[in-house]
C-alpha positions as CSV (number, residue, x, y, z in Angstrom):
1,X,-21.0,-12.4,30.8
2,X,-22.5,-15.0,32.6
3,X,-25.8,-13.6,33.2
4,X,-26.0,-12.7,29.8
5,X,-25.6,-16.5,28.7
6,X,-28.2,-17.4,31.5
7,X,-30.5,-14.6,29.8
8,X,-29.9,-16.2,26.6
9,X,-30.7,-20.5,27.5
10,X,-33.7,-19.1,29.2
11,X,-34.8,-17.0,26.0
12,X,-34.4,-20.1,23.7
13,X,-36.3,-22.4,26.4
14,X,-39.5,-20.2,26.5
15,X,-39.1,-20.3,22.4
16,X,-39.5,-24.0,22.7
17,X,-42.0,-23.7,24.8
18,X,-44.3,-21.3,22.9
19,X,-43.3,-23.5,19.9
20,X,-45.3,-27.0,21.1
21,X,-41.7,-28.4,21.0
22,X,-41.8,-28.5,17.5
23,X,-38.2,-30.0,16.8
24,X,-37.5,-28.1,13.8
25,X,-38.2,-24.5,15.8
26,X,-34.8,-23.7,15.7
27,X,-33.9,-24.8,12.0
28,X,-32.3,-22.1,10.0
29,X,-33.4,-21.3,6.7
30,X,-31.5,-18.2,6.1
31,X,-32.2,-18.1,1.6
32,X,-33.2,-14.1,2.2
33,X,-30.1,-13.5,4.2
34,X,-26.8,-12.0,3.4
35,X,-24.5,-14.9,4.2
36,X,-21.4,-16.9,2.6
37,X,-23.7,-20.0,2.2
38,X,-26.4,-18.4,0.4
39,X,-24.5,-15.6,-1.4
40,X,-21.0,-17.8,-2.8
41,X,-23.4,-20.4,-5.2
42,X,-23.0,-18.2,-8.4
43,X,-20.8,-15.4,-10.3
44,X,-23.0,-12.5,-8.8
45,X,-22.6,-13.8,-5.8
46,X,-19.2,-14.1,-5.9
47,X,-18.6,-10.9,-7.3
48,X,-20.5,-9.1,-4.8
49,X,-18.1,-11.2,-2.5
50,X,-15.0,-9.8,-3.9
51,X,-15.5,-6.0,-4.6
52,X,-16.5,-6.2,-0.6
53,X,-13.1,-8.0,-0.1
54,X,-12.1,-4.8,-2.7
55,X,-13.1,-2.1,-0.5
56,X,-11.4,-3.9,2.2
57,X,-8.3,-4.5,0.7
58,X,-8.4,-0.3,-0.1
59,X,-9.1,0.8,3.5
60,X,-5.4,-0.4,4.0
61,X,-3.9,3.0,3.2
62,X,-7.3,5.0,3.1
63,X,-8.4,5.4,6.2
64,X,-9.4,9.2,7.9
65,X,-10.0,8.1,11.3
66,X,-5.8,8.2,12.3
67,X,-4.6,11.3,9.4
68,X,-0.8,11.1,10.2
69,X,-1.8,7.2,9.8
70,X,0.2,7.2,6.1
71,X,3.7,8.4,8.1
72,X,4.2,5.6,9.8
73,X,5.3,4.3,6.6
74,X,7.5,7.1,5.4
75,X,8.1,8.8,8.8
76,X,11.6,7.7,10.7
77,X,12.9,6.6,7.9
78,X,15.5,7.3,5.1
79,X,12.8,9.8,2.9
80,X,11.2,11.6,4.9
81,X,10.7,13.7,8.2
82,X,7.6,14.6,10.2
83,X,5.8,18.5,9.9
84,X,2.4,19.0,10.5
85,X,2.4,16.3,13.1
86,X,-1.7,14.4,13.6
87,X,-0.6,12.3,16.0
88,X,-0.4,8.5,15.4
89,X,2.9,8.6,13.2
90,X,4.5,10.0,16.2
91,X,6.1,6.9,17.3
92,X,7.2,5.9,14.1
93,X,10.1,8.5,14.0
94,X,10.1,9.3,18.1
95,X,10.9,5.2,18.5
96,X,11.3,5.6,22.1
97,X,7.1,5.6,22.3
98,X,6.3,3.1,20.4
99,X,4.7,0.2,22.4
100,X,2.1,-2.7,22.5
101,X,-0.4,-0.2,22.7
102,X,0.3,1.8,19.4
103,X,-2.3,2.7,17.3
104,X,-1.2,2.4,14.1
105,X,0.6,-0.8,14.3
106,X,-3.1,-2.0,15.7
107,X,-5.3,-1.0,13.0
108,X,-2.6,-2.3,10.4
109,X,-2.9,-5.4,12.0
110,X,-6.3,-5.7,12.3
111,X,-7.0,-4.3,8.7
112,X,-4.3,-7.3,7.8
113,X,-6.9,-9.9,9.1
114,X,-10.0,-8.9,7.9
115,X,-8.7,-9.2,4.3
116,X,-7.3,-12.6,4.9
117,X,-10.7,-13.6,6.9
118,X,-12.4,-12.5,3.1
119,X,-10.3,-14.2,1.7
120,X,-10.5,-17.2,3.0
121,X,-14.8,-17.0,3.0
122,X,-14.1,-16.8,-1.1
123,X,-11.5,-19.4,-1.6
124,X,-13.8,-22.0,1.0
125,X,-16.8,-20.9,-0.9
126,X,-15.3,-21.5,-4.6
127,X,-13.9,-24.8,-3.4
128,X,-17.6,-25.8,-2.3
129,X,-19.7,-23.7,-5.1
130,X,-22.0,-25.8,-7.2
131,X,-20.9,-27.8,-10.5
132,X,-23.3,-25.4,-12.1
133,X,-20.9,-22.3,-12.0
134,X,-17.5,-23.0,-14.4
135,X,-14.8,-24.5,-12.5
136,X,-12.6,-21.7,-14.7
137,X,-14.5,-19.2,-12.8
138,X,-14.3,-21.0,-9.7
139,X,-10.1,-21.1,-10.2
140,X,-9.9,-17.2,-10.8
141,X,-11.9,-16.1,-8.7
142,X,-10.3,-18.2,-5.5
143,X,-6.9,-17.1,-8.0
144,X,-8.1,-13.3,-6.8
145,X,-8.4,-14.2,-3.2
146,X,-5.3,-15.9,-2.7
147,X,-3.3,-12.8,-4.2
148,X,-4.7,-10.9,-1.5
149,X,-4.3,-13.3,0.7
150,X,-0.5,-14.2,0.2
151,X,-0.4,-9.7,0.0
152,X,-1.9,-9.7,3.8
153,X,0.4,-12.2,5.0
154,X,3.9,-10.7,3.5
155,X,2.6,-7.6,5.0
156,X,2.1,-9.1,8.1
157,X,5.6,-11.1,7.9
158,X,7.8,-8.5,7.0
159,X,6.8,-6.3,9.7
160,X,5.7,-8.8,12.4
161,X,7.8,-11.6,11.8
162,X,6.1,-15.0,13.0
163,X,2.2,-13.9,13.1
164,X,-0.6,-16.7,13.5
165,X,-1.6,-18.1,10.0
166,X,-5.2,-18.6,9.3
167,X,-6.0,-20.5,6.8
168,X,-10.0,-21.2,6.7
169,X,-12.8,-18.8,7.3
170,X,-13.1,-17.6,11.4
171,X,-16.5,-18.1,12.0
172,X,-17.2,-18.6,15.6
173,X,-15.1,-16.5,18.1
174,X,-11.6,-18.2,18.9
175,X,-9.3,-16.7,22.0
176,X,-6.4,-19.7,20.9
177,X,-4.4,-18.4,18.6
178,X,-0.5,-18.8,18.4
179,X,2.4,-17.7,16.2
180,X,3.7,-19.8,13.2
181,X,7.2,-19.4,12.3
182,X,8.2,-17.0,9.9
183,X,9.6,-20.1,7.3
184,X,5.8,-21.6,7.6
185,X,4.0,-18.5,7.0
186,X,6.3,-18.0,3.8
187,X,5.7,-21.5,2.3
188,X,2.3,-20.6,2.8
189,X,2.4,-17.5,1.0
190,X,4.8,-18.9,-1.6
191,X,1.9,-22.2,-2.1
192,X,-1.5,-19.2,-2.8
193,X,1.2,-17.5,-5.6
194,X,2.4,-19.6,-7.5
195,X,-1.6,-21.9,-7.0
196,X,-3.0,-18.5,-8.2
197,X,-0.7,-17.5,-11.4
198,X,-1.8,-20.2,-13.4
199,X,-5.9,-19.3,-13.3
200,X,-5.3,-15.5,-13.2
201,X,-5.6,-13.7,-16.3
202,X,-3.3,-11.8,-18.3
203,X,-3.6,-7.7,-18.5
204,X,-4.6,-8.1,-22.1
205,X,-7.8,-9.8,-20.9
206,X,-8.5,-8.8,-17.4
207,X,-11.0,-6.3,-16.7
208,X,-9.9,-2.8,-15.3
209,X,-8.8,-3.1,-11.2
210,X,-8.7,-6.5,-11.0
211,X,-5.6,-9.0,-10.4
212,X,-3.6,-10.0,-13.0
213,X,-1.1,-12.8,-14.0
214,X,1.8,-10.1,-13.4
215,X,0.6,-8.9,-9.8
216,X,1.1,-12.2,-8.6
217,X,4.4,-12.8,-10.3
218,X,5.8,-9.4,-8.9
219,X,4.8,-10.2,-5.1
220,X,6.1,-13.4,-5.3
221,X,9.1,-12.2,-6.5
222,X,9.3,-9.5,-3.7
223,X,8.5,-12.4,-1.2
224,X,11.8,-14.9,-2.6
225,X,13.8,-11.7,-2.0
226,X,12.5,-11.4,1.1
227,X,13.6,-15.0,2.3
228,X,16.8,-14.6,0.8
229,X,16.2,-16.7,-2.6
230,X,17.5,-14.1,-5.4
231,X,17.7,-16.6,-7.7
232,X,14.1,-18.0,-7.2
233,X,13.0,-14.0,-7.3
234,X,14.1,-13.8,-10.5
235,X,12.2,-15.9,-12.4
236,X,9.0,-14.3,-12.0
237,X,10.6,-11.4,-12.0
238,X,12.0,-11.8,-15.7
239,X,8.7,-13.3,-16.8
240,X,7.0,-10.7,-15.7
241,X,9.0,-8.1,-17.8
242,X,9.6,-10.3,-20.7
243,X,5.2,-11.5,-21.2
244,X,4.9,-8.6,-23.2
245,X,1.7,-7.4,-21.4
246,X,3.2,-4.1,-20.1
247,X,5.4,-1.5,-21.4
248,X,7.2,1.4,-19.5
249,X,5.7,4.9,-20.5
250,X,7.8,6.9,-22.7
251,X,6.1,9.1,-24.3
252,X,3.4,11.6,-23.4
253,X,0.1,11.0,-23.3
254,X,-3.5,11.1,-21.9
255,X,-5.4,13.9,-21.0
256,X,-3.0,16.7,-20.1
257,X,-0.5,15.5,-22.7
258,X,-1.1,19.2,-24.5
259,X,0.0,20.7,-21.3
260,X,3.5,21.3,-20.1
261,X,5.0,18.3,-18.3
262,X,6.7,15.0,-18.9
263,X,5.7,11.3,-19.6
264,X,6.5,10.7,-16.0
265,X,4.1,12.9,-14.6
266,X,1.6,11.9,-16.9
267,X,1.4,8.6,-15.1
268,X,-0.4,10.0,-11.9
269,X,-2.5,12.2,-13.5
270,X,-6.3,12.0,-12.7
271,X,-7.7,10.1,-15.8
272,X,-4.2,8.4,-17.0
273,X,-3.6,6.0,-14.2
274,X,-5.3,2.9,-15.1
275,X,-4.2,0.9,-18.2
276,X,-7.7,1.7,-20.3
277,X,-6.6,5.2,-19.8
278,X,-3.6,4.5,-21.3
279,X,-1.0,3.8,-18.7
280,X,0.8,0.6,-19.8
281,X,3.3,0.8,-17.0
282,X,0.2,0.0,-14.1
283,X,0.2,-3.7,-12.6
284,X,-1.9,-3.2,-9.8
285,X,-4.0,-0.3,-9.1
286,X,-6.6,0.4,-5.8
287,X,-8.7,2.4,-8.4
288,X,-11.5,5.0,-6.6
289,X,-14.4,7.4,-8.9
290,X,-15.4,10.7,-8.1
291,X,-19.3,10.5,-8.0
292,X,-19.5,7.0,-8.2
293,X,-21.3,5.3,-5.2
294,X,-18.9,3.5,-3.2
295,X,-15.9,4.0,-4.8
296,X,-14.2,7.2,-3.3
297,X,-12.6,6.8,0.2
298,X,-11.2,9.5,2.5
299,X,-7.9,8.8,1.3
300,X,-5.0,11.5,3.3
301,X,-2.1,10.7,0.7
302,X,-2.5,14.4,-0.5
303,X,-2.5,15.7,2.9
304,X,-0.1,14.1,3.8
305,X,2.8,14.8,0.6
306,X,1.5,18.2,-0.5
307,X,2.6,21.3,2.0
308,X,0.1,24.0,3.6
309,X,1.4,26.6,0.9
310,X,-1.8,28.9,1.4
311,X,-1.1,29.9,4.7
312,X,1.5,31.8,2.6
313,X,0.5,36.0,2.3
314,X,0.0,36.0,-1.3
315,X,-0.5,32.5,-2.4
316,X,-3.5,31.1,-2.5
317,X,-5.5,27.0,-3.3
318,X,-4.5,26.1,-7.2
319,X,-4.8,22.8,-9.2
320,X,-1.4,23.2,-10.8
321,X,0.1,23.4,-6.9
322,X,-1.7,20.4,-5.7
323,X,-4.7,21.7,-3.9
324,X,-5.5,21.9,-0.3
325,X,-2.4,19.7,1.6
326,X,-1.6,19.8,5.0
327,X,2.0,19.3,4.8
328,X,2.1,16.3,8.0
329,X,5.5,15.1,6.2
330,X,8.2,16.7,4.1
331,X,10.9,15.1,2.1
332,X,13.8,14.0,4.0
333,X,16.8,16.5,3.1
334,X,18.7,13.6,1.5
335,X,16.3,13.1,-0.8
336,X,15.7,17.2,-0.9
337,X,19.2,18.4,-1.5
338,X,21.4,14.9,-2.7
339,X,19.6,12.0,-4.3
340,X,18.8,13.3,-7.4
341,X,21.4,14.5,-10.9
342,X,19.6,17.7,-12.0
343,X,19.1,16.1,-15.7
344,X,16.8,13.1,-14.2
345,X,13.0,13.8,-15.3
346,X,12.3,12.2,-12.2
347,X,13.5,15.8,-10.2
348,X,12.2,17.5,-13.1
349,X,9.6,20.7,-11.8
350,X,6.8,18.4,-12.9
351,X,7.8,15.6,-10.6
352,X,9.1,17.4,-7.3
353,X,8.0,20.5,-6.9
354,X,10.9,22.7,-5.7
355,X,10.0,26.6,-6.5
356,X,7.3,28.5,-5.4
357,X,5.6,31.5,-7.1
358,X,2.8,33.9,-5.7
359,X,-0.4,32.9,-7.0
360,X,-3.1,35.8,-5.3
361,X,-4.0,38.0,-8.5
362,X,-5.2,40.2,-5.4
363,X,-1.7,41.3,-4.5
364,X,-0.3,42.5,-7.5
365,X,2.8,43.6,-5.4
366,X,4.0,39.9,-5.0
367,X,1.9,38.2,-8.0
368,X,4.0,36.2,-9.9
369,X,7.0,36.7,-8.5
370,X,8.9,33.4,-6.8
371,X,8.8,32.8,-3.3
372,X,11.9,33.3,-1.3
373,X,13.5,34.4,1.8
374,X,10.3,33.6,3.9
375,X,11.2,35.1,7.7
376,X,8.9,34.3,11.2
377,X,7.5,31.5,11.4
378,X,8.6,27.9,10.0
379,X,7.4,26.9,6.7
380,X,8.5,23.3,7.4
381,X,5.3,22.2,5.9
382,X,4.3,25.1,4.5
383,X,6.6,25.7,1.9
384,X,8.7,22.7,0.7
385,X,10.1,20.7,-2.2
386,X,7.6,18.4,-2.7
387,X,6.4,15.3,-5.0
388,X,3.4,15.9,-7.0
389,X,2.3,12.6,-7.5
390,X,-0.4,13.3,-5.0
391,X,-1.6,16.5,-6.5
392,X,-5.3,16.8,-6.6
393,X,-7.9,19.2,-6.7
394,X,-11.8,19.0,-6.5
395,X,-13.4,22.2,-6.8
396,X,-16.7,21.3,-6.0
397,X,-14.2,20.2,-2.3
398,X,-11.8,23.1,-1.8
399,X,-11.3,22.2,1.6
400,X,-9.8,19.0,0.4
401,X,-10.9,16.1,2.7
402,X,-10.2,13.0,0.4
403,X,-8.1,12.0,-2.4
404,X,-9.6,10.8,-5.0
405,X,-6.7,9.2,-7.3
406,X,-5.8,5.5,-8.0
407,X,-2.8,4.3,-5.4
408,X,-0.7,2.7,-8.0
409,X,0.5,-0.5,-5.6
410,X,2.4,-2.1,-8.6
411,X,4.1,-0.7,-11.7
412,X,6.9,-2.0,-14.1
413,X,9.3,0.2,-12.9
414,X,9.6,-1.4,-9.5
415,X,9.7,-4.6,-11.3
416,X,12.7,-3.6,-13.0
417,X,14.2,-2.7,-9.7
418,X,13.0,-5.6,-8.1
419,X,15.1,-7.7,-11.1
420,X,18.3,-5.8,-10.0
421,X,18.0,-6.6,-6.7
422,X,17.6,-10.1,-7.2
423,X,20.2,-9.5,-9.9
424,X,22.9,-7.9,-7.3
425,X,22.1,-10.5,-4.3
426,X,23.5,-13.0,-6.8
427,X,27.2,-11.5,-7.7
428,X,25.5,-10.7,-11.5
429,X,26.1,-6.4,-11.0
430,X,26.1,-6.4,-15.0
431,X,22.9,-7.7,-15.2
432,X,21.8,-5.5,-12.5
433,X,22.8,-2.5,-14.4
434,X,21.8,-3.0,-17.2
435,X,17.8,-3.5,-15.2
436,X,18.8,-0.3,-13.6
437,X,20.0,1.6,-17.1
438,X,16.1,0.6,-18.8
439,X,14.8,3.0,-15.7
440,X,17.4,5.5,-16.4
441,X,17.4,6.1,-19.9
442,X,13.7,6.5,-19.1
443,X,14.5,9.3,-17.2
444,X,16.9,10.6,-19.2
445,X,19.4,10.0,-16.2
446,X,23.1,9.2,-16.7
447,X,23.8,6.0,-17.2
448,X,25.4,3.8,-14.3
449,X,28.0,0.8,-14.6
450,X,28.7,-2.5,-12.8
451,X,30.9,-1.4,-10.1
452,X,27.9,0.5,-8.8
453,X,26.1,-2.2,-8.2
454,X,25.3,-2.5,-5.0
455,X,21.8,-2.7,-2.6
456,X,22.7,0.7,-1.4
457,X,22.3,1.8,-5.0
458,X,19.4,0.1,-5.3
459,X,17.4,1.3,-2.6
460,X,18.9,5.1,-3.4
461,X,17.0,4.2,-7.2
462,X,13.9,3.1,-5.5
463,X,13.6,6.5,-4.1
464,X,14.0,8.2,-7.0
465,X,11.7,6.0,-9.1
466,X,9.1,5.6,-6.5
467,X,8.9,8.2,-3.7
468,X,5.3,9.1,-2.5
469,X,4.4,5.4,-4.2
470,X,5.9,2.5,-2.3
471,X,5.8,2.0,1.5
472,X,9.7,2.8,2.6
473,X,9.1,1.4,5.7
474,X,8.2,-1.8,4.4
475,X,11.0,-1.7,2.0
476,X,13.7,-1.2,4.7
477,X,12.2,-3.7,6.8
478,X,12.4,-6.4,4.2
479,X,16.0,-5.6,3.0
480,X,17.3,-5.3,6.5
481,X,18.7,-2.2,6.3
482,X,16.0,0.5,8.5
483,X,18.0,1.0,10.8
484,X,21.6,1.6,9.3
485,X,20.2,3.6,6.5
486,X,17.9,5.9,8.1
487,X,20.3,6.8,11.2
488,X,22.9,7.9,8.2
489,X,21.1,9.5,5.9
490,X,18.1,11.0,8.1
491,X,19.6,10.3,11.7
492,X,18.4,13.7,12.8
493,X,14.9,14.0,12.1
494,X,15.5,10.3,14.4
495,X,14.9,9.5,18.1
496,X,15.4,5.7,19.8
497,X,15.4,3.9,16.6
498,X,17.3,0.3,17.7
499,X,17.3,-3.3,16.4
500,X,14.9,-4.6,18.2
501,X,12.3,-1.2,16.4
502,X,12.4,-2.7,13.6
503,X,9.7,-5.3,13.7
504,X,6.6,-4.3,15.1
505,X,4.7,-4.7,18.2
506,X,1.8,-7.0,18.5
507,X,-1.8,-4.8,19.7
508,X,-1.1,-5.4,23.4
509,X,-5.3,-5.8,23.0
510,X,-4.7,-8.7,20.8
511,X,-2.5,-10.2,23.1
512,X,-4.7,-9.9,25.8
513,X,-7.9,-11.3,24.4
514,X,-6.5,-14.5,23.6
515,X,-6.7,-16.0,27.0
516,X,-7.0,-19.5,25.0
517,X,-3.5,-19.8,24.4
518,X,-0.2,-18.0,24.6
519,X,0.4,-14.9,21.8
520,X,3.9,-14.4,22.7
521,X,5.1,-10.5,22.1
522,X,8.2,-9.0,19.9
523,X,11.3,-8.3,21.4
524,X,11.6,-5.1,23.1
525,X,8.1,-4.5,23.8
């Protein structure tokens, strides 16, 4: 290190030298170069600043490098159980392994601070942009940044606890960095929401995969639940639903709505996901393109929910079963065998898959007929139930590598649930079943009353609503209730999972690197 910063003085000095000691040698002048200060003066330059910030914000649950990387999130919980185990989820339901060294909880980390470190760039450049560009522009676009921003940090919160908050733009190396309380990071969170709401547009106006008015309102609701304010959640809860800007789907529609299926399924169908396309339910959507330059990602979600049913004899890759999955989770048998009534369109076959049928036209012996009694080997992620929200099938890729759907992140249903929650926390179980009731008579489930109102119930409906969509783990986390609900509904599947697993360690790396001041670790690690 030090001979390199020797190498370095003495390569400047002989610069000077050559130079005459012409003083302004060394002055940068950097208008060809790629940098905040010459890039974040006008709109184009901003919006080439956000769809980077864009394609980081999508790596969060798209990466290829770690392909059991999405169980962490599902894996050791209530919903679902390992199979064709990859290798970094491992810990996350085997809690006696996890450590400071983990990978995953590393690269979510790190992913968590390279969006905040974009977003802080736009919001410092937008505060500093010339009086030429429209100080409307200025306020949405820093509106943008500081939704993702607030998003980072209740990420980071809720599975951290008190992280370091980093508030302008790193852009010299720093080894000083220190936790802030938990109660400063959420002010801080709860300050770039409800700053943001007010300059963000509404769905009726925005343009397609951008942040919206109701995005914002929906995570700061989620945050007040998290720090325990129901009533506060609320309100931006119930604006949210009653603005008028979205609409739960209830009818079919879009391009397969010829086919068999339902109006729930329709939702996460290839071409029907975004609100031009028709879906009015979407708030937020990480929106990729086949065959569009940079916008397809090696995204494992279908790997990781759709099972390895062609390494059945007689059944072979189809579009109607999903494609080319690997099967590296399954459905806990809670949610398999218990959580759903059989009339609820969310259990429907077009929903979660449950019965098999032989597919190879070349064995007309078993073509056609259902798939039973399978003997040798186990199927665990070969052939089971399933959801087919992931399904997806490129034949120009049969082997499968990417998915190349939307990840719905936001959606009215959740907001509805969200509203019961809040609803519930505050003694008002009428109120939060009658929130609860809008999602059922949706899906054409029975109807539920007051006096089974409770956060259980709750977080039993968010499964049914949104399995293979929201992040359990994160859910559990935030609700406090990982560990009670996972070791009784899913306790086998289970190994070390205590208190103290809950929150996440800090990258023992991390810790180490900051030799400028003291990064204390979580308890129990």
């Amino acid at each position: 290190m030090k001979r390199y910063a020797l190498g370095l003085i003495t390569l400047l000095g002989t610069a000077q030298l050559v130079s005459s000691c012409k003083k302004d040698y060394l002055a940068e002048t950097p208008p060809s170069l790629y940098t905040p200060q010459t890039v974040l003066v006008d709109s184009l330059g901003f919006e080439a600043a956000m769809a980077g910030l864009q394609s980081v914000v999508r790596e969060q649950y798209t990466r290829s490098d770690e392909q059991g990387l999405l169980g962490m999130m599902q894996e050791g919980t209530d919903v679902a159980i390992p199979g064709q185990v990859q290798g970094a989820e491992i810990p996350y339901y085997n809690y006696s392994l996890l450590n400071a060294q983990d990978q995953a909880a590393s690269v979510m980390w790190s992913w968590a601070y390279r969006t905040i470190n974009n977003c802080n760039q736009i919001i410092a450049g937008a505060a500093t942009a010339p009086a030429t560009l429209r100080q409307g522009y200025k306020n949405r676009i820093s509106a943008e940044a500081r939704f993702y921003r607030a998003y980072a940090y209740d990420f980071l919160a809720t599975l951290w606890g008190d992280v370091p908050l980093v508030d302008s733009p790193v852009t010299t190396p720093r080894n000083d960095f220190t936790r802030a309380p938990i109660a400063t990071v959420n002010d801080f969170i709860v300050n770039d929401l409800n700053t943001a709401i007010p300059s963000l547009f509404l769905a009726t106006k925005a343009a397609s995969g951008r942040i919206t008015q109701g995005a914002a309102q929906q995570l700061l609701g989620q945050v007040y639940l998290r720090m325990n304010k129901p009533d506060l959640a609320q309100v931006p809860l119930q604006a949210l639903i009653n603005s008028g800007q979205y609409k739960l789907i209830s009818a079919r529609y879009g391009v397969r709505s010829t086919q068999p299926g339902d109006y729930f399924a329709d939702m996460f169908v290839v071409g029907n996901q975004r609100r031009n396309q028709g879906n009015t339910e979407v708030i937020w959507g990480v929106e990729q393109q086949l065959l569009v330059p940079g916008a397809t990602t090696s995204a494992q979600q279908r790997r990781m929910w759709v099972p390895a049913y062609y390494n059945i004899k007689g059944m072979t890759l189809a579009d109607s079963l999903g494609g080319r999955g690997l099967g590296r989770l399954r459905l806990s048998n809670w949610v398999d065998y218990r959580l759903y009534s059989a009339q609820d369109m969310r259990n429907s076959k077009y929903n979660l898959k449950r019965r098999f049928y032989y597919n190879d036209a070349s064995m007309p012996a078993t073509f056609g007929k259902r798939v039973t009694g399978l003997a040798g080997s186990d199927t665990i992620y070969n052939i089971t139930p399933y959801t087919t929200k992931w399904n997806q099938f490129d034949p120009t890729d049969t082997f499968g590598f990417g998915t190349i759907k939307d990840i719905t992140m936001m959606r009215l249903g959740e907001t509805y649930l969200l509203l019961a929650e809040a609803q519930v926390q505050q003694g008002n179980t009428a109120g939060a079943a009658a929130s609860i009731n809008v999602l059922r008579t949706r899906a054409q489930a029975p109807q539920v009353t007051a006096g089974e109102m409770t956060l259980n119930f709750i977080l039993d409906e968010r499964a049914r609503e949104l399995i293979g969509e929201e992040q359990r783990r994160i859910t559990l986390v935030r609700t406090g209730t990982l560990l009670e609900r996972t070791l009784r509904l899913n306790g086998a599947s289970v190994t070390g999972l205590t208190k103290e697993k809950a929150l996440l360690p800090i990258p023992q790396s991390t810790i180490d690197l900051n030799v400028g001041a003291t990064l204390t670790q979580n308890p129990g690690y």
